[in-house]
C-alpha positions in Angstrom: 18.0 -0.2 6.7 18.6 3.4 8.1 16.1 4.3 10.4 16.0 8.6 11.2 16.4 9.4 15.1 12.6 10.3 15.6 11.7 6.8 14.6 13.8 5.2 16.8 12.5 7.5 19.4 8.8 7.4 18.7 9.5 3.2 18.7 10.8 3.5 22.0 8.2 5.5 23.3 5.6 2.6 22.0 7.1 0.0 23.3 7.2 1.8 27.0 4.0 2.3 26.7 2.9 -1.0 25.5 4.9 -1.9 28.9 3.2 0.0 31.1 -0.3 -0.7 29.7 0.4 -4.0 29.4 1.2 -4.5 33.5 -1.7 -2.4 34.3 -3.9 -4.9 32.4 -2.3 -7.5 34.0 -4.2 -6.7 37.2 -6.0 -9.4 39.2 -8.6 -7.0 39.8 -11.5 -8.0 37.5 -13.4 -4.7 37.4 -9.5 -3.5 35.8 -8.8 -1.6 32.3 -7.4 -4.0 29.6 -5.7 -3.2 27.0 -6.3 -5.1 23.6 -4.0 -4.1 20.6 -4.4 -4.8 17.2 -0.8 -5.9 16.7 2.4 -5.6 18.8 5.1 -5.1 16.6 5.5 -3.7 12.8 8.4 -4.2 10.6 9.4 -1.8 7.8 11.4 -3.2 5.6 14.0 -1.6 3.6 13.8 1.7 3.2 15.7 4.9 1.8 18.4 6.9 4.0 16.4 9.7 5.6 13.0 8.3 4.8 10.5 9.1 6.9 8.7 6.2 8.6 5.0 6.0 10.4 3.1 3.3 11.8 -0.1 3.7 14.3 -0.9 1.0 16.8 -4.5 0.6 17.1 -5.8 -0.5 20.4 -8.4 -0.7 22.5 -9.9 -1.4 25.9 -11.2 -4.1 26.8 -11.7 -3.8 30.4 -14.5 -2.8 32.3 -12.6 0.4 34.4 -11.6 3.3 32.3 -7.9 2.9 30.9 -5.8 6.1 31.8 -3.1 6.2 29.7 -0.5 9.4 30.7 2.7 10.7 30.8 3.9 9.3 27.5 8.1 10.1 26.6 10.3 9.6 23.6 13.6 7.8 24.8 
């Protein structure tokens, strides 16, 4: 499976935020943001050289402060 350089990228980029948003929820404050996602991971499967691949994350928060999520990168 041949996966294009922006989907690599954009996976990266999920997985640091699911990082950081994951260690905020973390918190021991109760009155913190948590965040809930729908899944974690996705796979693709085989797929054609040069194909372009997309997959949201849906998630949510389940806390009871408001979740700030900010200063999202690629890489």
């Amino acid at each position: 499976m041949k996966v294009s350089r922006t989907t690599l990228q954009m996976a990266l980029a999920v997985i640091a935020v699911l990082g950081f948003c994951l260690g905020q929820a973390q918190a021991a404050d109760t009155e913190a943001p948590k965040i809930q996602f729908s899944e974690i991971a996705h796979d693709f499967g085989k797929s054609a050289p040069n194909q372009e691949l997309k997959h949201s994350f849906t998630f949510k928060n389940t806390g009871k402060a408001m979740l700030i999520i900010q200063d999202v990168k690629a890489g």
